[in-house]
C-alpha positions as CSV (number, residue, x, y, z in Angstrom):
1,X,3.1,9.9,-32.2
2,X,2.5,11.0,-28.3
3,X,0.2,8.9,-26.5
4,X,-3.3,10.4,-26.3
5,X,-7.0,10.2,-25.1
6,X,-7.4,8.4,-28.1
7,X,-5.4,5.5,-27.1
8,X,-6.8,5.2,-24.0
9,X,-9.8,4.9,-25.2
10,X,-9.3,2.7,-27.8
11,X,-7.3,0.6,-24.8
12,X,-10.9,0.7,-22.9
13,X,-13.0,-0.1,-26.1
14,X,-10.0,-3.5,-26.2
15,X,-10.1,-4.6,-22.9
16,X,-13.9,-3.9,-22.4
17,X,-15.6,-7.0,-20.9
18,X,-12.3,-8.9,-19.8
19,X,-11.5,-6.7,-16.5
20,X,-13.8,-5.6,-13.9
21,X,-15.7,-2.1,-14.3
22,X,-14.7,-1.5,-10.3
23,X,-16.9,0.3,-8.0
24,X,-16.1,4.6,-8.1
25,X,-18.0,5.3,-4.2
26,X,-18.0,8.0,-1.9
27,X,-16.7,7.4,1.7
28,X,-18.7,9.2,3.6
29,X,-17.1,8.4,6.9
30,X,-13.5,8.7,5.5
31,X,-14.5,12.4,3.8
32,X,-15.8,13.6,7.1
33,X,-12.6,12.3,9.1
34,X,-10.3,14.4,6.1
35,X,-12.6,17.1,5.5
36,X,-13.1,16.8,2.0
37,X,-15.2,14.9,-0.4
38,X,-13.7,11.3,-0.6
39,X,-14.3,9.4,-3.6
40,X,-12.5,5.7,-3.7
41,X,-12.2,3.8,-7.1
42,X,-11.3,0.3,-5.8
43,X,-9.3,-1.5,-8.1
44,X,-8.3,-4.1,-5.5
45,X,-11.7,-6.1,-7.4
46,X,-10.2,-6.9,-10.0
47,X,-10.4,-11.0,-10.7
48,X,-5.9,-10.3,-9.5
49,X,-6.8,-7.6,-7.1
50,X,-5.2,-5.1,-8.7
51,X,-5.5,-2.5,-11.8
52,X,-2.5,-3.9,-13.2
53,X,-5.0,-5.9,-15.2
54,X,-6.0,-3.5,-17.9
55,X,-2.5,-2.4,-18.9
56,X,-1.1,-6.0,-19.2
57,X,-4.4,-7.4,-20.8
58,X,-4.3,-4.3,-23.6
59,X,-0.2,-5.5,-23.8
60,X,-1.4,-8.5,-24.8
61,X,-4.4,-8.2,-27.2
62,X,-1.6,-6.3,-29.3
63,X,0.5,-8.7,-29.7
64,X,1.2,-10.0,-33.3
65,X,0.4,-14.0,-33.6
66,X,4.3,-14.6,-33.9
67,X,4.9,-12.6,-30.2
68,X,1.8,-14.9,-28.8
69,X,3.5,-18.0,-30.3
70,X,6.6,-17.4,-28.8
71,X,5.4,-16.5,-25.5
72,X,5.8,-13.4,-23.1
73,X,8.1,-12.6,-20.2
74,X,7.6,-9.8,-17.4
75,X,9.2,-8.8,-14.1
76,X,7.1,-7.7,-11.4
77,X,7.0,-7.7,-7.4
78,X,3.7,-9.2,-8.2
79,X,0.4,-7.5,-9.2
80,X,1.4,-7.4,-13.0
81,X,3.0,-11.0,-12.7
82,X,-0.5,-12.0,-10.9
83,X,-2.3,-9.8,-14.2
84,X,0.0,-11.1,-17.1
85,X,-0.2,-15.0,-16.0
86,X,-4.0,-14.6,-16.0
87,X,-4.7,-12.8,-19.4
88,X,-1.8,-14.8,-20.9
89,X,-3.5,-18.2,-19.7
90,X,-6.9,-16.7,-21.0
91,X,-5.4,-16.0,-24.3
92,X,-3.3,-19.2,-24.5
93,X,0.1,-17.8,-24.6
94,X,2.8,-18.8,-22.3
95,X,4.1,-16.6,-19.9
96,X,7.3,-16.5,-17.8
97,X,7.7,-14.2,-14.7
98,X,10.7,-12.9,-13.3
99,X,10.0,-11.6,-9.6
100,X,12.5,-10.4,-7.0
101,X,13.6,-12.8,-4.5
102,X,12.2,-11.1,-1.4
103,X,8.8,-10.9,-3.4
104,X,5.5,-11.8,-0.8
105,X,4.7,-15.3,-0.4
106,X,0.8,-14.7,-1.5
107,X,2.2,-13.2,-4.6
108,X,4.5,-15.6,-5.7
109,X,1.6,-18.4,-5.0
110,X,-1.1,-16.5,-6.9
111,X,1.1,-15.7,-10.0
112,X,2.3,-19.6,-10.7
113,X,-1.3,-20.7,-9.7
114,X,-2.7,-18.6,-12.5
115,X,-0.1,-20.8,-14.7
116,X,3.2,-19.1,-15.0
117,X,6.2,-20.3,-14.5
118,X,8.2,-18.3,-12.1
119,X,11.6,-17.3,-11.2
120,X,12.7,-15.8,-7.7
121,X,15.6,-13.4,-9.6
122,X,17.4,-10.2,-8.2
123,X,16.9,-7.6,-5.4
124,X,14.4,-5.6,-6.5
125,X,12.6,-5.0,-9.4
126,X,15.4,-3.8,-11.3
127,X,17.4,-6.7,-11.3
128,X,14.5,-8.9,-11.7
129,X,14.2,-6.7,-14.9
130,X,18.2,-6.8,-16.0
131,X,17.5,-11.3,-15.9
132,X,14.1,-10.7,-17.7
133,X,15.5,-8.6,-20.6
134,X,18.4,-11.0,-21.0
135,X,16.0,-14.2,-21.2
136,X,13.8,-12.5,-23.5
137,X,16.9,-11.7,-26.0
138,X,18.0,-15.6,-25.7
139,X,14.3,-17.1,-26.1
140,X,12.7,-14.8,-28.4
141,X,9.9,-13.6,-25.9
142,X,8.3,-10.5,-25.8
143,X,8.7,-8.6,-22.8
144,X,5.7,-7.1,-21.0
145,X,7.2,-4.3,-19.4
146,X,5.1,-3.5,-16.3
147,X,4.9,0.5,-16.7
148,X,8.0,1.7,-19.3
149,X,5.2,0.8,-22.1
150,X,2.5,2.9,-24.1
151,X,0.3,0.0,-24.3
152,X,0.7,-0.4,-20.4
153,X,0.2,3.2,-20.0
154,X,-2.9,3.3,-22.3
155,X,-4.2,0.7,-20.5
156,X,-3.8,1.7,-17.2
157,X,-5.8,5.4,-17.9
158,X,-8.5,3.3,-18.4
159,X,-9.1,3.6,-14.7
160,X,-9.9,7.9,-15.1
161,X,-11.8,7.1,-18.0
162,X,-14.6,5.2,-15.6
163,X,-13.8,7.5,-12.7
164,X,-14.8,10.7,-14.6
165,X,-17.6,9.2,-16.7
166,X,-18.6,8.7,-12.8
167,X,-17.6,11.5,-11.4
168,X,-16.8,14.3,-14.1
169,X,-16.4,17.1,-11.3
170,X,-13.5,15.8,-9.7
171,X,-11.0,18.5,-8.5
172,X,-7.8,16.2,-7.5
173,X,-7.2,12.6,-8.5
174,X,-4.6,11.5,-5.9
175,X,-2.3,8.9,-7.8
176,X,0.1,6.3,-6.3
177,X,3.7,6.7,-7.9
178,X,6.1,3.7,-8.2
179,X,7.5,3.8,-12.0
180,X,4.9,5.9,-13.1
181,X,2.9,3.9,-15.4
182,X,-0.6,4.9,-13.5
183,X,-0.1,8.2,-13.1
184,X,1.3,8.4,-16.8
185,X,-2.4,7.1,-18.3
186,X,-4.5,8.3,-15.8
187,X,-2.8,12.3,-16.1
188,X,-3.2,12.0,-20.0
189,X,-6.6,11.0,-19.6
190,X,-7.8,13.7,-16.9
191,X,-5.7,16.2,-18.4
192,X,-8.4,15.3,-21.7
193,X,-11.6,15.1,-19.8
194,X,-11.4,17.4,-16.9
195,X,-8.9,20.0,-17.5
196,X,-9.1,21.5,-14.4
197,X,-8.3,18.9,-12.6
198,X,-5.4,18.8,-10.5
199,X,-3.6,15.1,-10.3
200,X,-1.0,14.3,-7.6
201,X,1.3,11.8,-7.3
202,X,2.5,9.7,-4.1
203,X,6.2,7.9,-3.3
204,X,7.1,6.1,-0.4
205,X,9.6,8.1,1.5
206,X,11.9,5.1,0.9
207,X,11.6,5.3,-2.8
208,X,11.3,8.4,-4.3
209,X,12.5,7.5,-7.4
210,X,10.8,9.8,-10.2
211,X,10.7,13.1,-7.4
212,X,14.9,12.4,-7.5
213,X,15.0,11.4,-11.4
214,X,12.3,14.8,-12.0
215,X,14.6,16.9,-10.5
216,X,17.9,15.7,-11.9
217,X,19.3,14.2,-8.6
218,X,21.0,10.8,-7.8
219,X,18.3,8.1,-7.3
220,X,18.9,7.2,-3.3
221,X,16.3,4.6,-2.4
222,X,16.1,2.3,1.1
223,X,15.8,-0.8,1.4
224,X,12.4,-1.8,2.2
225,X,8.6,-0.5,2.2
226,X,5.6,-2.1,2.9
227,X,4.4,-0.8,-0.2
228,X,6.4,-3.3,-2.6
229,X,4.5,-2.2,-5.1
230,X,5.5,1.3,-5.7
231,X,9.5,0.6,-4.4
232,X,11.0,1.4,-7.9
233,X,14.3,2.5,-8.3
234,X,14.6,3.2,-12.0
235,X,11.5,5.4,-13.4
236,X,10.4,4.7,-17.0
237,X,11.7,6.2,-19.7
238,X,8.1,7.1,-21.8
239,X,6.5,7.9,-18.3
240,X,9.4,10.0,-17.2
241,X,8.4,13.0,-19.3
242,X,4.7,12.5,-19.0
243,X,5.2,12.6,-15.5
244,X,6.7,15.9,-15.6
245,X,4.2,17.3,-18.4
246,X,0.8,16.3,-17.0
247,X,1.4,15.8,-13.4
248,X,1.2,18.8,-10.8
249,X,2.6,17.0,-7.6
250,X,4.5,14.7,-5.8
251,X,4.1,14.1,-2.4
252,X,6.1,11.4,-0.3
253,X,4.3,9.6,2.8
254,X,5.9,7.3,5.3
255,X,5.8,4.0,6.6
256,X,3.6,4.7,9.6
257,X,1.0,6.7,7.4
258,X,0.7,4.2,5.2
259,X,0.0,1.7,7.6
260,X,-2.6,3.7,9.3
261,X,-4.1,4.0,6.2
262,X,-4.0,0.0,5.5
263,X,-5.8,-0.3,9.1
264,X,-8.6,2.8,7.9
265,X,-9.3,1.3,5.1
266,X,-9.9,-2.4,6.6
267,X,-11.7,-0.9,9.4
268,X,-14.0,1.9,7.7
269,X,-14.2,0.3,4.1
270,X,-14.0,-3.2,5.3
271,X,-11.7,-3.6,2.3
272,X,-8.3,-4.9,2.2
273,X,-5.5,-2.9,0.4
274,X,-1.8,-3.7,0.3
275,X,0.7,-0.7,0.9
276,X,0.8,0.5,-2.4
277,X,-2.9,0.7,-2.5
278,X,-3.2,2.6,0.5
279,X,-0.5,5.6,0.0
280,X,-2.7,7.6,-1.3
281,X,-5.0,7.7,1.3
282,X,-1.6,8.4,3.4
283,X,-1.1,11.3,1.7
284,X,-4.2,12.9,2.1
285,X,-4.0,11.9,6.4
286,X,-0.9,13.5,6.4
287,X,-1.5,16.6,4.6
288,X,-5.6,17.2,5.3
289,X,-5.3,21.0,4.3
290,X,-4.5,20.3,0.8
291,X,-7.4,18.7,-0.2
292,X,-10.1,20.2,2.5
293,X,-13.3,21.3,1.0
294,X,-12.7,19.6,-2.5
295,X,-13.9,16.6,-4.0
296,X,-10.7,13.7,-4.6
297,X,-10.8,10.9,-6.3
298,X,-8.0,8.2,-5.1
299,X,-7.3,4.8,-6.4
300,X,-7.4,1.5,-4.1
301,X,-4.8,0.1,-6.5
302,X,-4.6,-3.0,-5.0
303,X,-5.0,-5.6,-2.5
304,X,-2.4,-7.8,-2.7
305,X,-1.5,-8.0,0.8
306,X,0.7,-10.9,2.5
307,X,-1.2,-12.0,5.5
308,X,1.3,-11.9,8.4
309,X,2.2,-8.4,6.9
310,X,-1.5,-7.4,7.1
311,X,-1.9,-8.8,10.6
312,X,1.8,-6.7,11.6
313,X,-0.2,-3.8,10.5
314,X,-3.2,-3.7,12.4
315,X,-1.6,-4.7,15.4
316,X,1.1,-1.9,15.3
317,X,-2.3,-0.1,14.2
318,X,-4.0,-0.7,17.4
319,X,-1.1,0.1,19.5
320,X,-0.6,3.6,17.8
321,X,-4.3,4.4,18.9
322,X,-3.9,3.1,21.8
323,X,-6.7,0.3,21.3
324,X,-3.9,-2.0,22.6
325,X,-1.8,-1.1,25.4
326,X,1.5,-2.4,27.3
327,X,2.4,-0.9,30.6
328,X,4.6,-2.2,33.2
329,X,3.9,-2.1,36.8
330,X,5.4,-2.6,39.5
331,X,4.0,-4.4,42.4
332,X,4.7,-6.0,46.1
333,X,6.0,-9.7,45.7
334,X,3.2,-10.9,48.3
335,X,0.7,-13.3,47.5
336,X,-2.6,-11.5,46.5
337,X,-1.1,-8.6,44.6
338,X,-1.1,-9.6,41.0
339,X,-4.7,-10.6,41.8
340,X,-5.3,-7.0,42.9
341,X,-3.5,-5.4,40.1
342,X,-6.3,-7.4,37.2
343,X,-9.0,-6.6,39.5
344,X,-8.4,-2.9,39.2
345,X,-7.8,-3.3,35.5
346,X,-11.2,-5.4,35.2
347,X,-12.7,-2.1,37.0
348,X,-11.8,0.4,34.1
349,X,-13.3,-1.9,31.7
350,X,-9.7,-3.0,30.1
351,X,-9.2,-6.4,28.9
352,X,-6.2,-8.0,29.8
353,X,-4.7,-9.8,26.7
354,X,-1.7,-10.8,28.3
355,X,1.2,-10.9,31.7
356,X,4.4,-10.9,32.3
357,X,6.5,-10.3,35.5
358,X,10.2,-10.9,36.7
359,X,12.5,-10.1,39.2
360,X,15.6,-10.0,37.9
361,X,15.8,-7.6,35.5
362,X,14.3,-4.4,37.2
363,X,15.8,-2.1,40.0
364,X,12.7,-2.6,42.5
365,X,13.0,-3.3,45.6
366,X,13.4,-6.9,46.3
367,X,10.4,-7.3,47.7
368,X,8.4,-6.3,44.6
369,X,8.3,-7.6,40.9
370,X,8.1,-6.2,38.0
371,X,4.7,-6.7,35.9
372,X,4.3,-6.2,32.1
373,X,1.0,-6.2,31.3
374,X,-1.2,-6.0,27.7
375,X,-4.6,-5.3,27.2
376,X,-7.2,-3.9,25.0
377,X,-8.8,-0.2,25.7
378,X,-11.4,1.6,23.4
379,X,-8.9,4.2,23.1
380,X,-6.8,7.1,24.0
381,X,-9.2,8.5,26.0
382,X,-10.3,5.3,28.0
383,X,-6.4,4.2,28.4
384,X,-5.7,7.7,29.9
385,X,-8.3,6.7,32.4
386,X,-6.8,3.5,33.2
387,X,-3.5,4.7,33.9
388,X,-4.9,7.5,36.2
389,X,-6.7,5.2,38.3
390,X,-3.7,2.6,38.5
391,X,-1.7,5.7,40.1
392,X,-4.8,7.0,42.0
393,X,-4.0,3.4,43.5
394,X,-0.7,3.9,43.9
395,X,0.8,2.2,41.3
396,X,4.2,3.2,39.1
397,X,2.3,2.6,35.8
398,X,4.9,2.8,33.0
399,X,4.9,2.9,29.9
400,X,7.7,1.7,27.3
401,X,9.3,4.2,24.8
402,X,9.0,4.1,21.3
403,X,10.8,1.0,19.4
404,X,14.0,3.5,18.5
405,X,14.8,3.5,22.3
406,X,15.0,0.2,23.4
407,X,15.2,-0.4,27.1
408,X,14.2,2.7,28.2
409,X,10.9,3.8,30.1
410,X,8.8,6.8,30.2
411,X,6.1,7.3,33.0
412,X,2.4,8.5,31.6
C-alpha cells in the first residue's frame, strides 16, 4: 500500500507530545528583502535542533518488543544520530550510531551525550551506511534508516501537517533535498491538504544527487558542503519515486548562497541554522523572481551548526558585504606616516581591526612600505567612501582579489 495522508497523520497522532510543535512565523523583514510573503517553520527547536526528530521517534514507537530488545543502529552525519539516541534513550532501547569520520565535532558530542555509542566509520554517509547495514546483519539490530523508510517519511510530513493547519493558503513550500526523506512526507502531505500548492526542492551544487538519479544520469558529487546535512550521494529508493510524483522542482544553490543565508538568518531571525537548514532560504536569494508576490513557506530544518564553522561564516559574511574590509596601502617609510594613514581612517568613521606592513615583499619604492590594513565599515556604501578619501589623499588604496587569484591585486 502507497504511503498516504493517512499515515502521516497517524505518524502525528504517534509522536504527538514527544517533539516540539515549532513555531510557523512570518518574517516580515526577510519577505520585504525577497519580495514575497516569507513564512519560516523553525525546526532547529526541536529538544536535537532538528526535524529529524519526528521521523526517527515514529521509527521507533513501531518497533515490535523483540526489535526494542535487541536494540537499533543508524548512520547519520548527525541530526538523526542526535534524534535516534534521544528517543531511543527515552524509550529504553539501545542505540548504536554509525557517523562518517569527517562528521562535526558538536555532532558527534551531542549524539554520545544523548547515550549512544558511536562509531567514526566511512567517507560519507554511504559508507557509514554500507558498516551500519553489515553490523545490523551480525547483531540482530534494526536499522533506522535515516530517510530510505516510510515510517521516516511519515514522520517527517508531520512538519506540513502543522505548517498548513497554520497557514492553509500557502502557494510554495520550499523543501531542502539531501536523500529525500523531507520532501518525500512533506509533498504527500501538501499534495493532500493544499493541492495547489507548489513544493520545490533544494541540493547543494556539490551534491545533486536525486536531480542526477531523477534524470537517469551518473551521480557526480564533490567533496565537501557546508551543508553536511543534505551531501547525499545515494537517494532513497521509496523516496526516489515520490520525489518524482509529488515534487515540481529542484533547484541547486551554492556554497556562497548558502552561507549568506546562514549569516541572514543569525542576523535578521537571531536564530542559528546549520547549512542544510539554510538552503532554502538560498534558493529563494538567488532566484527572487520565482517566488515574488506569493506566500512560501520554508523549513529551518536545523541548527546543528559546528561553531568554528558558524564563526567561518559570518566572517566571510561580513567581508562579502563589505562590513569588514582589507586594503593594502602603500605609504612613505618616514616616521609619522602610519600614524597619518589611522588618522584618516579614524576620520571616515572605519574601525581598524587590524595592521600589517613589510618591505620585502612589494615592488615600492624603497623608501615606502607596504601596509595591509582591516577594519570594520557599515557597508558598501560607507567603504566606497573610505577608499575615495584615502585616494583623495593620495593614497594607492588596493584591494586584494578574490581567493581564486592568489597574489594578485586590483585597485578600487
Amino acid at each position: 500500500m502507497a504511503l498516504n495522508i493517512d499515515d502521516i497523520r497517524k505518524a502525528g497522532e504517534r509522536i504527538d507530545g514527544s517533539v516540539v510543535r515549532t513555531p510557523c512565523l512570518q518574517s516580515r523583514t526577510l519577505s520585504e528583502l525577497v519580495g514575497c510573503e516569507l513564512i519560516l517553520k523553525f525546526e532547529n527547536q526541536q529538544f536535537t535542533a532538528s526535524f529529524k526528530e519526528r521521523g526517527a521517534l515514529n521509527c521507533l514507537l513501531s518497533l515490535t518488543p523483540t526489535e526494542r530488545e535487541a536494540g537499533v543502529i543508524a548512520m547519520s552525519a548527525g541530526n538523526h544520530a542526535q534524534a535516534v539516541a534521544y528517543h531511543a534513550a527515552r524509550l529504553g532501547i539501545r542505540a548504536t550510531i554509525v557517523m562518517p569520520g569527517d562528521t562535526p565535532n558538536v555532532k558527534v558530542h551531542n549524539t554520545r551525550a544523548l547515550g549512544a555509542e558511536v562509531l567514526l566509520q566511512g567517507d560519507g554517509v554511504a559508507e557509514a551506511g554500507a558498516v551500519a547495514r553489515q553490523l545490523a546483519a551480525d547483531k540482530g539490530y534494526t536499522l533506522i534508516h535515516p530517510y530510505d523508510d516510510e515510517r521516516i517519511i511519515a514522520g517527517q510530513g508531520t512538519v506540513a501537517l502543522e505548517m498548513l493547519a497554520d497557514w492553509p493558503d500557502l502557494d510554495m513550500l520550499v523543501v531542502p533535498v539531501g536523500g529525500g526523506g523531507l520532501i518525500s512526507g512533506n509533498a504527500i502531505a501538501a499534495s493532500a491538504l493544499a493541492p495547489d500548492i507548489e513544493v520545490l526542492g533544494v541540493q547543494t551544487q556539490r551534491f545533486p544527487a536525486m536531480q542526477q538519479a531523477l534524470a537517469g544520469e551518473e551521480i557526480v558529487c564533490g567533496s565537501a558542503t557546508i551543508a553536511e546535512g543534505i551531501a547525499i550521494k545515494e537517494p532513497g529508493h521509496h523516496t526516489l519515486p515520490l520525489v518524482r510524483q509529488y515534487v515540481a522542482d529542484l533547484v541547486q544553490v551554492d556554497e556562497a548562497g548558502i552561507e549568506q543565508a546562514i549569516l541572514m538568518l543569525l542576523e535578521i531571525e537571531k536564530t542559528v541554522v546549520e547549512g542544510a537548514g539554510a538552503a532554502a532560504l538560498a534558493a529563494i536569494l538567488a532566484d527572487p523572481e520565482r517566488f515574488r508576490g506569493k506566500r512560501v513557506g520554508m523549513i529551518v530544518t536545523g541548527g546543528n551548526i559546528d561553531l568554528l564553522r558558524l564563526s567561518s561564516a559570518i566572517q566571510r559574511g561580513l567581508a562579502r558585504t563589505d562590513r569588514v574590509v582589507r586594503v593594502r596601502v602603500g605609504i612613505p617609510d618616514d616616521p609619522g606616516a602610519l600614524a597619518d594613514l589611522t588618522r584618516r581612517l579614524a576620520d571616515e568613521n572605519a574601525n581598524v581591526i587590524q595592521i600589517a606592513h613589510q618591505r620585502a615583499f612589494t615592488d615600492l619604492s624603497l623608501r615606502s612600505v607596504e601596509v595591509e590594513v582591516t577594519y570594520e565599515t557599515l557597508g558598501g556604501d560607507h567603504n566606497r567612501r573610505i577608499i575615495q578619501a584615502l585616494c583623495d589623499a593620495g593614497y594607492d588604496a588596493m584591494v586584494p582579489v578574490a581567493e581564486q587569484h592568489p597574489g594578485e591585486r586590483e585597485p578600487v
